[in-house]
ROSEDO-265749 format. One record per residue (C-alpha): residue number from 1; residue in one letter; x, y, z. Coordinates in pm, whole numbers, always signed. Example, Ala and Ser with C-alpha at 12.3 -4.5 7.8 and 13.67 -1.06 7.14 Angstrom:
+-----+------+--------+--------+--------+
!  nr ! rest !     c1 !     c2 !     c3 !
+-----+------+--------+--------+--------+
!   1 !    a !  +1230 !   -450 !   +780 !
!   2 !    s !  +1367 !   -106 !   +714 !
+-----+------+--------+--------+--------+
***
This chain:
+-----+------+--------+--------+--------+
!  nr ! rest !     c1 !     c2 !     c3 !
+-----+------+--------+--------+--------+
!   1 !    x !  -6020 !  -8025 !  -1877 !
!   2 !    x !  -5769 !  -7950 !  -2124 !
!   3 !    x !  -5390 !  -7897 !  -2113 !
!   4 !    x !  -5351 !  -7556 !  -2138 !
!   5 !    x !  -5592 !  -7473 !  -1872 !
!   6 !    x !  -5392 !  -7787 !  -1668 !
!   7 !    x !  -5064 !  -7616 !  -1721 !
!   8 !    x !  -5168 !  -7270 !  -1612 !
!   9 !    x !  -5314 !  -7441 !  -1242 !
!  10 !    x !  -5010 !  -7603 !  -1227 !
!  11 !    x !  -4778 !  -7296 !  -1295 !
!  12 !    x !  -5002 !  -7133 !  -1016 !
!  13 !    x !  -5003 !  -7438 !   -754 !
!  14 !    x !  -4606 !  -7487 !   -806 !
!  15 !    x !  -4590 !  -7025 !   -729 !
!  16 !    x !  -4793 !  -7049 !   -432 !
!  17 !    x !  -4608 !  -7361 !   -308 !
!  18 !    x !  -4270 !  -7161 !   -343 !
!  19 !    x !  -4437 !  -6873 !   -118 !
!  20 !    x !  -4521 !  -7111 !   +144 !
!  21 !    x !  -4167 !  -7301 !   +123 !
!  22 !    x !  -4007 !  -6928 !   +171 !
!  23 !    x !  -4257 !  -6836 !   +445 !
!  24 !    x !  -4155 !  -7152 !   +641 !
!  25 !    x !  -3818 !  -7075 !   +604 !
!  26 !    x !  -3813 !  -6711 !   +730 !
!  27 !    x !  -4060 !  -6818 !  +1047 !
!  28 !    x !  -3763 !  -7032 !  +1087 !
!  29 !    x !  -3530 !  -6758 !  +1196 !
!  30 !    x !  -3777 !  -6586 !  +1385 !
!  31 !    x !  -3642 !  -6744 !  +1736 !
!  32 !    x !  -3953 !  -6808 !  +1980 !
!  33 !    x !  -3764 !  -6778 !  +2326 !
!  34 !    x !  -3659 !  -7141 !  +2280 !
!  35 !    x !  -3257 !  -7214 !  +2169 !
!  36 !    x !  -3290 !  -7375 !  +1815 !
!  37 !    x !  -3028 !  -7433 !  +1586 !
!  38 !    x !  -3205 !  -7235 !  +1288 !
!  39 !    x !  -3152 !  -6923 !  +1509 !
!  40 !    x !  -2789 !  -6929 !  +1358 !
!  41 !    x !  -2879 !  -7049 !  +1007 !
!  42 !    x !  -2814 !  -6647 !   +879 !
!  43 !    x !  -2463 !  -6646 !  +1007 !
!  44 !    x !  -2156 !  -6686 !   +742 !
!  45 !    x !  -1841 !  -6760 !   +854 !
!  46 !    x !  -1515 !  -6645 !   +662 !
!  47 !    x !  -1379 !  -7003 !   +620 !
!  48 !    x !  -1022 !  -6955 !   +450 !
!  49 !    x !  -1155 !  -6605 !   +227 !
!  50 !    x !  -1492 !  -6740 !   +148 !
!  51 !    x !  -1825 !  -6683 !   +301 !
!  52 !    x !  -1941 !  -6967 !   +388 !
!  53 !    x !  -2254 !  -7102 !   +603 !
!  54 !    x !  -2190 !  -7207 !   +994 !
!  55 !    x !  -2357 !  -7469 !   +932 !
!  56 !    x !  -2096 !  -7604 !   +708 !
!  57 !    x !  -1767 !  -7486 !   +956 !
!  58 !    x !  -1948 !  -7627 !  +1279 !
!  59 !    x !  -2166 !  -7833 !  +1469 !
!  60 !    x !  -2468 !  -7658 !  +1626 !
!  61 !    x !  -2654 !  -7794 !  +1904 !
!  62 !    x !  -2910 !  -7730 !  +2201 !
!  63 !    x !  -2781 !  -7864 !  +2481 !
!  64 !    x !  -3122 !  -7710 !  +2650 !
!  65 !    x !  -3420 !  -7471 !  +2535 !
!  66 !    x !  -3200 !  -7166 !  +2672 !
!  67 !    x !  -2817 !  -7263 !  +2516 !
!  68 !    x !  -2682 !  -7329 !  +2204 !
!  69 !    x !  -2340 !  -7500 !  +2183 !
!  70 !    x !  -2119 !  -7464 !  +1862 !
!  71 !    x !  -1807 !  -7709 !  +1812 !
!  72 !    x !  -1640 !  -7592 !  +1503 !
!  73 !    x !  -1467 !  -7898 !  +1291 !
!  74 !    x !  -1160 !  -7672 !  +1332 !
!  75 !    x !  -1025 !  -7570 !  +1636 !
!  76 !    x !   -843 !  -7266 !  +1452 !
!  77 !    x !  -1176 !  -7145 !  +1349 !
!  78 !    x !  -1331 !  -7081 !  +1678 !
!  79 !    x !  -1245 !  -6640 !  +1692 !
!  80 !    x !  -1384 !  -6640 !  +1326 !
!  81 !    x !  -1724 !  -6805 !  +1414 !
!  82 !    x !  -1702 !  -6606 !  +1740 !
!  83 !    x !  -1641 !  -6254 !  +1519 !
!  84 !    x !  -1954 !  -6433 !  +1265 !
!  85 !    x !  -2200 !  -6396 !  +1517 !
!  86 !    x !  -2117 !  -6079 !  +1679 !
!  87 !    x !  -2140 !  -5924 !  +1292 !
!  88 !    x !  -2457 !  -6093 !  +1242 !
!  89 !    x !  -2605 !  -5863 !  +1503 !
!  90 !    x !  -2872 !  -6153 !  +1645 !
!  91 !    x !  -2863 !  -5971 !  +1952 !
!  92 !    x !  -2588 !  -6281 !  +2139 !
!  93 !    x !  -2302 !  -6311 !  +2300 !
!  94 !    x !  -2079 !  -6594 !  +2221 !
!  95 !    x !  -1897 !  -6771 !  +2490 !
!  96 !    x !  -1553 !  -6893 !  +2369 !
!  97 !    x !  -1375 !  -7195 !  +2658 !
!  98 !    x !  -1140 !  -7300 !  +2368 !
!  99 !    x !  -1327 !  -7585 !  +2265 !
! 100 !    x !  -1650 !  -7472 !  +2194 !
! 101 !    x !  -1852 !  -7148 !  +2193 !
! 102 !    x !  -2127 !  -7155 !  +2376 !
! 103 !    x !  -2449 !  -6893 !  +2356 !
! 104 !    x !  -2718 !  -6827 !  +2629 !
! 105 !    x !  -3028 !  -6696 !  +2485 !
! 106 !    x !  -3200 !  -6457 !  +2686 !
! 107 !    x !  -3539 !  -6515 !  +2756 !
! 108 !    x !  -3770 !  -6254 !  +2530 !
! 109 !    x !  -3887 !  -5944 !  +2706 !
! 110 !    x !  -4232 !  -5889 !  +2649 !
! 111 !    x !  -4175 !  -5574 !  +2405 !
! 112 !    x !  -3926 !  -5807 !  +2224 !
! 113 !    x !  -4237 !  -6101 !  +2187 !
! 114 !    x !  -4446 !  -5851 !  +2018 !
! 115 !    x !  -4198 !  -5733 !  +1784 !
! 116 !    x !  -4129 !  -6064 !  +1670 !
! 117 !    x !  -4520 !  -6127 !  +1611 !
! 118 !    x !  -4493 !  -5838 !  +1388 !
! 119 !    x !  -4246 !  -5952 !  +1194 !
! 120 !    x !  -4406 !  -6259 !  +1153 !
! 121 !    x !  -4712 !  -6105 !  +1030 !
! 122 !    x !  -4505 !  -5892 !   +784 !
! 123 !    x !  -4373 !  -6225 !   +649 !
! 124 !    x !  -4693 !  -6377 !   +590 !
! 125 !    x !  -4812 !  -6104 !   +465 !
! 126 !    x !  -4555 !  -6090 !   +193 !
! 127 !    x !  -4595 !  -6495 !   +146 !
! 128 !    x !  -4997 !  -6386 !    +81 !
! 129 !    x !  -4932 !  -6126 !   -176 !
! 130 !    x !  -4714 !  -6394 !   -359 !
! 131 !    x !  -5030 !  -6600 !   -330 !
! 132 !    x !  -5212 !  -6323 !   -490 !
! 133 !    x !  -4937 !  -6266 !   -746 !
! 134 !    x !  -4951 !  -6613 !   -878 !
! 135 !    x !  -5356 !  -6605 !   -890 !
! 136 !    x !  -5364 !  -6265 !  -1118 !
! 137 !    x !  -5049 !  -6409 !  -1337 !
! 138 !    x !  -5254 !  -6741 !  -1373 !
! 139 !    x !  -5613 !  -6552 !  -1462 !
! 140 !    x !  -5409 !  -6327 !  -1690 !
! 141 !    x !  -5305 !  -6659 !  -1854 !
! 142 !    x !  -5629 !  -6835 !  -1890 !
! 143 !    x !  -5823 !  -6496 !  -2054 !
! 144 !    x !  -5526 !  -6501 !  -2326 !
! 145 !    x !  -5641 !  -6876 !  -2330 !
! 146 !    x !  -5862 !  -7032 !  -2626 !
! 147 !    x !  -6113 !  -7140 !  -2440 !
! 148 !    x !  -6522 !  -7125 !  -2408 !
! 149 !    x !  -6679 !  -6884 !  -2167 !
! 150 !    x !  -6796 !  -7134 !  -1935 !
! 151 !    x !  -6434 !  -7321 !  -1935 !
! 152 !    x !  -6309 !  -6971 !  -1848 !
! 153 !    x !  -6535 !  -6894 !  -1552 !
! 154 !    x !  -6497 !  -7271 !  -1448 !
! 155 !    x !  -6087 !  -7231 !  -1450 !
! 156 !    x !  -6111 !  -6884 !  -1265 !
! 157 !    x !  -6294 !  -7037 !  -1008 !
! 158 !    x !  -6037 !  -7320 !   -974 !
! 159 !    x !  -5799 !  -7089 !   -909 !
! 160 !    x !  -5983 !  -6861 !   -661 !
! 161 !    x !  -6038 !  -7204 !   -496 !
! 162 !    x !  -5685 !  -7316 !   -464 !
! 163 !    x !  -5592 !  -6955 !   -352 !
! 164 !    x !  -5811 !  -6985 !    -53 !
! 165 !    x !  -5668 !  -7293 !    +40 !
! 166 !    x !  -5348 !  -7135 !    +48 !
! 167 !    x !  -5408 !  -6834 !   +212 !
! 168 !    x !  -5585 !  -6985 !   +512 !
! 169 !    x !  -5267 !  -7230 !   +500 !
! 170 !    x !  -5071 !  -6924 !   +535 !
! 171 !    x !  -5336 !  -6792 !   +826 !
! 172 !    x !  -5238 !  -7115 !  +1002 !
! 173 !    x !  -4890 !  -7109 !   +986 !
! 174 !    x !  -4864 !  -6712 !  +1105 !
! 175 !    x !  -5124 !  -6805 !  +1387 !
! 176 !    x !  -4921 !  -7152 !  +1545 !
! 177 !    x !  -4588 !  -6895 !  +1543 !
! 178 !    x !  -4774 !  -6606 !  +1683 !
! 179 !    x !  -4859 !  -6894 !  +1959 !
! 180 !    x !  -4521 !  -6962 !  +1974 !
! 181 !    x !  -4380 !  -6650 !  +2012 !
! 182 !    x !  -4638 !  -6505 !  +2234 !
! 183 !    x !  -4614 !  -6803 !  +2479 !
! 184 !    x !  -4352 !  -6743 !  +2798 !
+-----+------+--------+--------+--------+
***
């Protein structure tokens, strides 16, 4: 095979690994009914005029599947993480005891499950039109190629190939969060 066509797969392969990479991450936020620290991993904190991450001003736990438990590093930064989350609009309501601020997450209402499946769906669907993006970019590339006929049909099938593999890789990933979600 040569290098051109090499480069162009590999071009595709490293676009369709950053849609998966960004899928991942935005499942991530999609909270399941369980308490995970991720659930929080959208909130900034203004930390002396800056915006900065809550993950970077405090510790956040799970103490259990239903609670999350933030200890700032700061004790003077408690009502700012407390007014962070309220403005994030996540649908919680911090608990502040002057140490730490603890959330209860309600358990997801059946409605509420559903919803989230949708938006999970509407992710991966995004993440698969990336896929696709990256396979028309890298056939674009391979007909402005040099290359024989054959080599060209050959290279286009390559890529077909390794778009398939991603897409059901995507089909898995939306299906074991669906579970997730769906399960009570």
């Amino acid at each position: 095979m040569n290098e051109e066509i090499e480069f162009i797969l590999d071009t595709a392969k490293e676009a369709m690994d950053k849609a998966i990479a960004h899928l991942e991450k935005e499942l991530k936020t999609i909270r399941a009914g369980k308490a995970t620290p991720a659930m929080l991993s959208t909130v900034m904190v203004d930390y002396y005029g800056s915006q900065t991450p809550l993950s970077q001003v405090a510790n956040v736990n799970t103490p259990d599947a239903r609670t999350l438990s933030i200890q700032p590093w700061e004790k003077n930064m408690l009502q700012e993480i407390e007014k962070a989350i309220q403005i994030a609009n996540l649908g919680f309501n911090p608990m502040n005891n002057g140490d730490v601020i603890m959330i209860n997450v309600p358990p997801l209402t059946e409605e509420r499950r559903k919803n989230l499946a949708k938006q999970a769906k509407a992710e991966a669907e995004d993440a698969k039109v990336g896929i696709r993006s990256a396979r028309k970019e890298a056939n674009n590339d391979l007909k402005k190629a040099d290359i024989s006929e054959d080599l060209l049909k050959n290279s286009e099938a390559d890529v077909q190939e390794l778009t398939n593999k991603y897409i059901k890789l995507i089909d898995d990933k939306l299906a074991t969060k669906e579970k997730e979600i769906l399960t009570i």
